[in-house]
FIBA-322843 format. One record per residue: residue number from 1; residue in one letter; x, y, z of N, C-alpha, C in turn. Coordinates in pm, 1 decimal. Layout:
BEGIN
<node resi="NUM" resn="a" n_u="X" n_v="Y" n_w="Z" ca_u="X" ca_v="Y" ca_w="Z" c_u="X" c_v="Y" c_w="Z"/>
...
This chain:
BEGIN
<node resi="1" resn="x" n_u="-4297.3" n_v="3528.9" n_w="77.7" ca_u="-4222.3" ca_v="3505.8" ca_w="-44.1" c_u="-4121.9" c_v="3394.4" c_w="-21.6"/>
<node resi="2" resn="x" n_u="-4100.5" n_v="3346.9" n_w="-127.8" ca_u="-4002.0" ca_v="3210.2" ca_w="-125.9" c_u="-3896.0" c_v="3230.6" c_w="-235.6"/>
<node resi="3" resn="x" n_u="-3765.9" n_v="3255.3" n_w="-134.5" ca_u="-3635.5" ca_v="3294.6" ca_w="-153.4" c_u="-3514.4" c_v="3143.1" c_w="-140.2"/>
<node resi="4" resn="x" n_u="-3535.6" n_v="3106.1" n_w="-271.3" ca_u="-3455.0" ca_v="2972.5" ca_w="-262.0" c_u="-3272.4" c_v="2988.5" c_w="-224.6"/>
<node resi="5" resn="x" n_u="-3264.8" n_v="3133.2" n_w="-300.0" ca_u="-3154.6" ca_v="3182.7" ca_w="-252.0" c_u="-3075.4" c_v="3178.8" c_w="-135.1"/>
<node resi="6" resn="x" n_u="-3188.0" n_v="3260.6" n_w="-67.7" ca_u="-3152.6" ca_v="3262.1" ca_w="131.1" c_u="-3182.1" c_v="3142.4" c_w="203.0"/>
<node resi="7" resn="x" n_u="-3268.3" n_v="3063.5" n_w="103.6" ca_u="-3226.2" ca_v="2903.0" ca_w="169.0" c_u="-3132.8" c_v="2843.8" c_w="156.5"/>
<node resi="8" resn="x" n_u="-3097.3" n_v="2867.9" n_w="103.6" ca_u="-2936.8" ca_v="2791.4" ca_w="22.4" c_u="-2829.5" c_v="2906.9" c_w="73.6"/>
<node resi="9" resn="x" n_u="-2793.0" n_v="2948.5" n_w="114.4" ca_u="-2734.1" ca_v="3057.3" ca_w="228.2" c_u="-2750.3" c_v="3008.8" c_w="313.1"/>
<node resi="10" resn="x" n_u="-2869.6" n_v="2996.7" n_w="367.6" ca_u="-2855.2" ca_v="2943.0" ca_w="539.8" c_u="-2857.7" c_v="2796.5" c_w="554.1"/>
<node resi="11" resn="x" n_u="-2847.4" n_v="2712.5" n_w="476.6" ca_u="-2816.2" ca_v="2565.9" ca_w="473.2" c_u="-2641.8" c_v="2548.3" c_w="455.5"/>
<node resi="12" resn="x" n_u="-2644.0" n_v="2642.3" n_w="387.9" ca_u="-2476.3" ca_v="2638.7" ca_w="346.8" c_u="-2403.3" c_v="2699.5" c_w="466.2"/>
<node resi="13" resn="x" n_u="-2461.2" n_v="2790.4" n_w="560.6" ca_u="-2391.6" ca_v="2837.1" ca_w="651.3" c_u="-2408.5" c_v="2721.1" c_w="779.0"/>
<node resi="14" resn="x" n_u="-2536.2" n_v="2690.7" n_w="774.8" ca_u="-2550.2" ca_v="2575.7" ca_w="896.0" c_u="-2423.6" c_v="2474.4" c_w="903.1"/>
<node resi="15" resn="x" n_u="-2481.2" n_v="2397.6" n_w="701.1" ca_u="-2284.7" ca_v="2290.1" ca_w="738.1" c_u="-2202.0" c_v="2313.0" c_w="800.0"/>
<node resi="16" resn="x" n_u="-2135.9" n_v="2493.8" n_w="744.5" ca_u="-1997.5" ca_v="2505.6" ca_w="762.2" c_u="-2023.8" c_v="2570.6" c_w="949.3"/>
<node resi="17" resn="x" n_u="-2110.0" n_v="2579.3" n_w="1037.3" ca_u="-2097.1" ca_v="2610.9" ca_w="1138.9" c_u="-2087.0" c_v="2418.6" c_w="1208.6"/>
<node resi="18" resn="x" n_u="-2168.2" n_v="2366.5" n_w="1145.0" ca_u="-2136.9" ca_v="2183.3" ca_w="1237.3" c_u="-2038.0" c_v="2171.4" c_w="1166.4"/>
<node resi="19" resn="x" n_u="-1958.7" n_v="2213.8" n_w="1068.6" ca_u="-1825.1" ca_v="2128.0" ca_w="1038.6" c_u="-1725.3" c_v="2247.3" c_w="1145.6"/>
<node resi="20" resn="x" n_u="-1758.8" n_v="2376.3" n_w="1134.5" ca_u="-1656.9" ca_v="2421.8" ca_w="1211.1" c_u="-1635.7" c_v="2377.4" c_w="1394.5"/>
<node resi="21" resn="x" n_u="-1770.9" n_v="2339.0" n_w="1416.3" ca_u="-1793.6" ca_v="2267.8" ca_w="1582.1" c_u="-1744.5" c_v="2118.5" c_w="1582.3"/>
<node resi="22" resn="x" n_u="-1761.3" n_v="2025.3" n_w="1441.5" ca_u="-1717.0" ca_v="1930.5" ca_w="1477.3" c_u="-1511.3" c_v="1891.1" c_w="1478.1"/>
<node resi="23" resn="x" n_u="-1509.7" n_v="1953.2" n_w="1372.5" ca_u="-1364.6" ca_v="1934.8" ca_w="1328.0" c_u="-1255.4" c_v="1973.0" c_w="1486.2"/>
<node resi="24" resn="x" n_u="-1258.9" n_v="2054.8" n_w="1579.1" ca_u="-1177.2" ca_v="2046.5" ca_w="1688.9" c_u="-1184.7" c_v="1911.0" c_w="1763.1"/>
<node resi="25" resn="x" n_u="-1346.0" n_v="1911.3" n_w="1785.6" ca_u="-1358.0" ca_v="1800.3" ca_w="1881.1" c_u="-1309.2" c_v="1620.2" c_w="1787.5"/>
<node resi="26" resn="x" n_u="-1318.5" n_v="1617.9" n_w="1670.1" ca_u="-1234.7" ca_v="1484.9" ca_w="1605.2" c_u="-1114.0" c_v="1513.8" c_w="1661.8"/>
<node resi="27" resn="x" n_u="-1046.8" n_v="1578.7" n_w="1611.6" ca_u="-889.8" ca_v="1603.2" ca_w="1630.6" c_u="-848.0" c_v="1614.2" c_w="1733.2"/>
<node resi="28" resn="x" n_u="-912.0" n_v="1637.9" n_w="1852.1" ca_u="-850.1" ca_v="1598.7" ca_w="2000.9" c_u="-884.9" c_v="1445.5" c_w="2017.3"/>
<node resi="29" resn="x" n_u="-980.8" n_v="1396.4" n_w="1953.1" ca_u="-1006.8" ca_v="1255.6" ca_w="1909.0" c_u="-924.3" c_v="1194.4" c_w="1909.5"/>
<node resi="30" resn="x" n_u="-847.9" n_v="1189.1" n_w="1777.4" ca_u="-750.1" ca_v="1156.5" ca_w="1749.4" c_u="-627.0" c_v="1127.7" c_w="1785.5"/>
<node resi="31" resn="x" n_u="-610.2" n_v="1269.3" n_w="1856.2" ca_u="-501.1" ca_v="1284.6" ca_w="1905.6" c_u="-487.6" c_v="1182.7" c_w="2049.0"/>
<node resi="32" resn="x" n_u="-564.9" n_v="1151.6" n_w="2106.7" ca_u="-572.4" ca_v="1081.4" ca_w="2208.0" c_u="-581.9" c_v="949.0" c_w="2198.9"/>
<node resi="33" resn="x" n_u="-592.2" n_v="914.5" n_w="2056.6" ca_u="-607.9" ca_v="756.6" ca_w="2056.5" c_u="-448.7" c_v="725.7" c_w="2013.0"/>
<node resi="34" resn="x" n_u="-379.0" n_v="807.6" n_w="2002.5" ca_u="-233.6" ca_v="759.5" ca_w="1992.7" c_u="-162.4" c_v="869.8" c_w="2078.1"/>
<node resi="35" resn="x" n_u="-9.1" n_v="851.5" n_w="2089.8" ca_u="73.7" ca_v="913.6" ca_w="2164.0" c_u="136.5" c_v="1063.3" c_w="2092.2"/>
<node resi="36" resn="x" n_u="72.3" n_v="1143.5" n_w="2182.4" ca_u="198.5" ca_v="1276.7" ca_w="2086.5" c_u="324.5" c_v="1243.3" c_w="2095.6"/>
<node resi="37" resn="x" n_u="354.7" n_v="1312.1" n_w="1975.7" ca_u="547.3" ca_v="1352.0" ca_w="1975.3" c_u="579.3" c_v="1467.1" c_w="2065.3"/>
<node resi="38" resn="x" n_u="635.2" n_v="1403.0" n_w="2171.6" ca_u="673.5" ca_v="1461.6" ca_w="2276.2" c_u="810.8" c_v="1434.1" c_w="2285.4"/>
<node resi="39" resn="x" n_u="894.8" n_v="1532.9" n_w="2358.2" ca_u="1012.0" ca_v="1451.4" ca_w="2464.9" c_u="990.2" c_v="1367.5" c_w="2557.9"/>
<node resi="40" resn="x" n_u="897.1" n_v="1385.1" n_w="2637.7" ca_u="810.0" ca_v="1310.5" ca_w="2747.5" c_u="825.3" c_v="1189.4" c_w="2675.6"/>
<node resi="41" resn="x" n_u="678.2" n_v="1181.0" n_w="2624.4" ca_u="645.8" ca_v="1075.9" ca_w="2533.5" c_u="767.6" c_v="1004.9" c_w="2492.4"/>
<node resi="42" resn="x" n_u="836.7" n_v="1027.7" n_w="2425.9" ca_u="952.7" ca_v="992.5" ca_w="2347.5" c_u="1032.3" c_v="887.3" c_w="2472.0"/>
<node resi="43" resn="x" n_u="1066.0" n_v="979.2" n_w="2621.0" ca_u="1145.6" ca_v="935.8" ca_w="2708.9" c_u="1047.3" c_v="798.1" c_w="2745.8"/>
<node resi="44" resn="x" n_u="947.8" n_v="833.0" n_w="2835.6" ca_u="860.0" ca_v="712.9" ca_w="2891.4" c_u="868.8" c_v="625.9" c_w="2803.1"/>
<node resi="45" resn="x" n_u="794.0" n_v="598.1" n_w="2656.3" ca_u="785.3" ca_v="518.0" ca_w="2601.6" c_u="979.4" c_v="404.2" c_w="2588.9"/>
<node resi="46" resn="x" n_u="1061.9" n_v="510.1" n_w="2552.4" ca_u="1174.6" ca_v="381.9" ca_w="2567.6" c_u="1197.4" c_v="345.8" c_w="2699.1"/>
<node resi="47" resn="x" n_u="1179.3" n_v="439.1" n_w="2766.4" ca_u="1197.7" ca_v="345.5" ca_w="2934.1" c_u="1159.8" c_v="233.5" c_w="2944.0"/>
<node resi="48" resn="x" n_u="1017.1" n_v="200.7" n_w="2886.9" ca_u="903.4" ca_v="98.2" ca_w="2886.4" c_u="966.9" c_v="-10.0" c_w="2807.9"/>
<node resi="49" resn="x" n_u="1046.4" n_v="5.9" n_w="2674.3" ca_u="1114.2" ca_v="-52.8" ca_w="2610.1" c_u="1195.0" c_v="-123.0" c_w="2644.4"/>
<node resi="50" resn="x" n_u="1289.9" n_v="-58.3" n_w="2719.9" ca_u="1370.3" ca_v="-48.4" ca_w="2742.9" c_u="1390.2" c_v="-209.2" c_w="2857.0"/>
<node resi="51" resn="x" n_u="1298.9" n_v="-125.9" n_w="2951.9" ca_u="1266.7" ca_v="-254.6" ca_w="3072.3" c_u="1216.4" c_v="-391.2" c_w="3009.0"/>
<node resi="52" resn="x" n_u="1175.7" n_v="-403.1" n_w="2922.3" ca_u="1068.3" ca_v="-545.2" ca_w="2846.7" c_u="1229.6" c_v="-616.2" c_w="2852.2"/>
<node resi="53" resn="x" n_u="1151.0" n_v="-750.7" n_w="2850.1" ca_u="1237.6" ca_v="-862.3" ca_w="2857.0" c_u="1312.2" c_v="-892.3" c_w="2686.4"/>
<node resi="54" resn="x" n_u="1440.2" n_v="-929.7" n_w="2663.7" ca_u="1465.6" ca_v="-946.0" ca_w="2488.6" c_u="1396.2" c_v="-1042.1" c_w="2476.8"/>
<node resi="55" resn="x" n_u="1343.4" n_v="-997.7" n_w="2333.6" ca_u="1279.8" ca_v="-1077.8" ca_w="2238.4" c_u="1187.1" c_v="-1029.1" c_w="2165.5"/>
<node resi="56" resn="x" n_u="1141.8" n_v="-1079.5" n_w="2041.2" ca_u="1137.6" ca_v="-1007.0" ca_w="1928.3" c_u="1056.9" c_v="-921.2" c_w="1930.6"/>
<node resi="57" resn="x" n_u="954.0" n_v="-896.3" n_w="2023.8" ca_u="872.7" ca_v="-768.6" ca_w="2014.1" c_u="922.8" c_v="-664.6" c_w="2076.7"/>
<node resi="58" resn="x" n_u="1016.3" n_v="-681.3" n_w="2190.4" ca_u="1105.3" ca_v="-582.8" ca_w="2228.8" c_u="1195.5" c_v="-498.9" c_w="2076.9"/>
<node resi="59" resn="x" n_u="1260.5" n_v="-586.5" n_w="2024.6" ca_u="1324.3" ca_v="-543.2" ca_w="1917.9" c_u="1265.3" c_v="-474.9" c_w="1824.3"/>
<node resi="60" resn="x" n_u="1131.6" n_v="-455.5" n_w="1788.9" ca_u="1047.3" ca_v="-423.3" ca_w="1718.4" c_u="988.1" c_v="-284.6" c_w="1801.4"/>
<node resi="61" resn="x" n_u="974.2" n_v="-310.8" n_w="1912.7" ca_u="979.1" ca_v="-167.9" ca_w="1992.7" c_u="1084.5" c_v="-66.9" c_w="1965.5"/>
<node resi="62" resn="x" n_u="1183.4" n_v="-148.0" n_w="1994.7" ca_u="1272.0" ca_v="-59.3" ca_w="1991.6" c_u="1293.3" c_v="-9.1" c_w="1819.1"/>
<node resi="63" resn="x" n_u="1284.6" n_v="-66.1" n_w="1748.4" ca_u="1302.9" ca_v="2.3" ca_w="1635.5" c_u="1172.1" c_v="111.1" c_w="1587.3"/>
<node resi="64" resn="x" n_u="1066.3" n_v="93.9" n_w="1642.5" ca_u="938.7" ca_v="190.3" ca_w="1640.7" c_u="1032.8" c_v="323.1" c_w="1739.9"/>
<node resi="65" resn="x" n_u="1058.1" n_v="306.7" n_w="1833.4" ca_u="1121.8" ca_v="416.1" ca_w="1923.6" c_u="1205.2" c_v="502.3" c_w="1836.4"/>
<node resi="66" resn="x" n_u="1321.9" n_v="385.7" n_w="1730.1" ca_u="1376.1" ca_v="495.2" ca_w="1634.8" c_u="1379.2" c_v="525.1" c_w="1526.7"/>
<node resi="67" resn="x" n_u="1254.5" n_v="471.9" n_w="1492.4" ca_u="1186.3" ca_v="542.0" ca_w="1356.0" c_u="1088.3" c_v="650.7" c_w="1458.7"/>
<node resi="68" resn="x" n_u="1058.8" n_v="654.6" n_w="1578.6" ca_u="983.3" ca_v="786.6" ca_w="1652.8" c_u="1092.9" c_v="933.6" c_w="1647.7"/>
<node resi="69" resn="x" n_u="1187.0" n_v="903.3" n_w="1694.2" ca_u="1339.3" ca_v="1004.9" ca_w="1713.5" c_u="1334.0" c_v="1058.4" c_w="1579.9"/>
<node resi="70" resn="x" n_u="1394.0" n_v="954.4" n_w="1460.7" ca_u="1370.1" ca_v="1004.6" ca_w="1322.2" c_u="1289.9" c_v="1103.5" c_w="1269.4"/>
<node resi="71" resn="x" n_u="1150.2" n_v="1075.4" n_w="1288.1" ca_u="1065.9" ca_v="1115.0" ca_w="1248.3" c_u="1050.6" c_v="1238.8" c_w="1342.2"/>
<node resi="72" resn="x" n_u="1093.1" n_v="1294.9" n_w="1483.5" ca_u="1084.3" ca_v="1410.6" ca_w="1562.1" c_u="1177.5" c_v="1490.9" c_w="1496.8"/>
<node resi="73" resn="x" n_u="1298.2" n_v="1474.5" n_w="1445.8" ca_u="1408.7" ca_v="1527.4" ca_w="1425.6" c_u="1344.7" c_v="1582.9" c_w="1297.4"/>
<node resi="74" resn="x" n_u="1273.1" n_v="1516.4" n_w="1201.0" ca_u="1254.2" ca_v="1564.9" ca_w="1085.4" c_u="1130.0" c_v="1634.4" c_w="1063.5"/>
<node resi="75" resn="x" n_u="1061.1" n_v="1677.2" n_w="1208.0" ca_u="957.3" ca_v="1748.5" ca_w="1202.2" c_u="825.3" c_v="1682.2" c_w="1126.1"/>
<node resi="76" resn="x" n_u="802.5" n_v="1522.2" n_w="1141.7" ca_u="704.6" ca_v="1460.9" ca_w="1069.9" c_u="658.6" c_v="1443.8" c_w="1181.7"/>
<node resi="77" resn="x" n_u="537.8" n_v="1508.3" n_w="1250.4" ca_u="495.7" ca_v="1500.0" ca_w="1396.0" c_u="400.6" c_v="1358.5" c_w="1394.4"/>
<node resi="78" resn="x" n_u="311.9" n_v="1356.3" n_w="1274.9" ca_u="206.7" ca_v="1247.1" ca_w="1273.0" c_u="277.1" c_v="1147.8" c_w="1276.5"/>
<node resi="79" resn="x" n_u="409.8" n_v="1082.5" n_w="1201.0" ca_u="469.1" ca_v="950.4" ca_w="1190.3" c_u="599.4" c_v="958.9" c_w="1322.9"/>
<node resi="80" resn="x" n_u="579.1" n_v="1073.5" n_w="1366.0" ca_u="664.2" ca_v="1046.4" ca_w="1536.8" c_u="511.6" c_v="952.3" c_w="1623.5"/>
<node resi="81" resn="x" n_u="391.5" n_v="1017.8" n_w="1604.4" ca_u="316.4" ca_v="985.1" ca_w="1735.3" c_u="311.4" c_v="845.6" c_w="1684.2"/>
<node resi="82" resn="x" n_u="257.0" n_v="833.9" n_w="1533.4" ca_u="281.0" ca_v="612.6" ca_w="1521.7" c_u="361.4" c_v="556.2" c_w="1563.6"/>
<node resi="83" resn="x" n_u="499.4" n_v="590.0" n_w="1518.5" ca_u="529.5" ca_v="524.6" ca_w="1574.4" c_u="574.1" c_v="533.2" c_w="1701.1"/>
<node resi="84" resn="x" n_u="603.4" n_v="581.4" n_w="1818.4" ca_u="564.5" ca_v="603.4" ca_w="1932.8" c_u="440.7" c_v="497.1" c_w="2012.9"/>
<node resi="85" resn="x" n_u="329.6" n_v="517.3" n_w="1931.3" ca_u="195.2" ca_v="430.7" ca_w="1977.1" c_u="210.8" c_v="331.2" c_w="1993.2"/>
<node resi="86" resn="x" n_u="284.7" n_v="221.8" n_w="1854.5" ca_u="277.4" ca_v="140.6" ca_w="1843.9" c_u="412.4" c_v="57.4" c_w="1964.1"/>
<node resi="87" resn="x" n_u="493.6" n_v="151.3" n_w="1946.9" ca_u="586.3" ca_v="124.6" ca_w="1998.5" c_u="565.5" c_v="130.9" c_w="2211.5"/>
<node resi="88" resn="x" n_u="516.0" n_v="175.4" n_w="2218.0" ca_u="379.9" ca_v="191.7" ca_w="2352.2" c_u="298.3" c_v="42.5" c_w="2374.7"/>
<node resi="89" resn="x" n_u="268.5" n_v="0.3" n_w="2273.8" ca_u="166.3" ca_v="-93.9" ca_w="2253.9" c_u="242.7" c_v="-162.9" c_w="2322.9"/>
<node resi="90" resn="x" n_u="366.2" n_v="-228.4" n_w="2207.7" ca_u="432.2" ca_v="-295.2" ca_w="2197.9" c_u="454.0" c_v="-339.1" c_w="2355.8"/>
<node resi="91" resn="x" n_u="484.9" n_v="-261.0" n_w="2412.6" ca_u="571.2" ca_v="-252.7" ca_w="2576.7" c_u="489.1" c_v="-320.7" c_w="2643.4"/>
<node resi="92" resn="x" n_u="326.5" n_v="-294.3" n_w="2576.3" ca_u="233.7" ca_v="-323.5" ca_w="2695.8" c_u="182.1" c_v="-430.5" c_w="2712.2"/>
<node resi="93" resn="x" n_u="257.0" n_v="-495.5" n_w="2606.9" ca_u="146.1" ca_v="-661.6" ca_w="2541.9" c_u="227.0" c_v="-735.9" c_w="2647.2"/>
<node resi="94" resn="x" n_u="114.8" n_v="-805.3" n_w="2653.0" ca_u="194.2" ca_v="-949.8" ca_w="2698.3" c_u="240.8" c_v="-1065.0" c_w="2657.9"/>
């Protein structure tokens, strides 16, 4: 017998089992292509800042560093790790 029903049940359950397997593994994805909001994080990255020679991308670091603080203090974790990242970058360019 042909139960279009229980096909459509078990197609619908298949998605939501590859979306439930894929969705962790993006988001550690993610998370790794930029910097968490850390204290750590937070510290290293201005150290790095900190040491760069003045000039204008330093300054631009450093203001990513405290729009990072800002954004920790106010519990906006995603716009702590940007800017953080960028502010990372920043340190690393040449």
């Amino acid at each position: 017998m042909d139960h279009p029903m229980i096909k459509t049940l078990i197609a619908a359950a298949t998605v939501a089992a590859v979306a439930y397997a894929v969705a962790p593994a993006q988001a550690a994805h993610r998370h790794h292509a930029g910097l968490g909001c850390s204290g750590a994080n937070l510290g290293k990255t201005e150290a790095a800042v900190e040491a760069m020679a003045d000039n204008e991308v330093k300054f631009a670091a450093e203001k990513e560093v405290s729009l990072a603080q800002d954004a920790m203090l106010n519990n906006r974790w995603g716009a702590c790790g940007a800017h953080l990242s960028k502010a990372a970058e920043a340190s690393t360019a040449k």
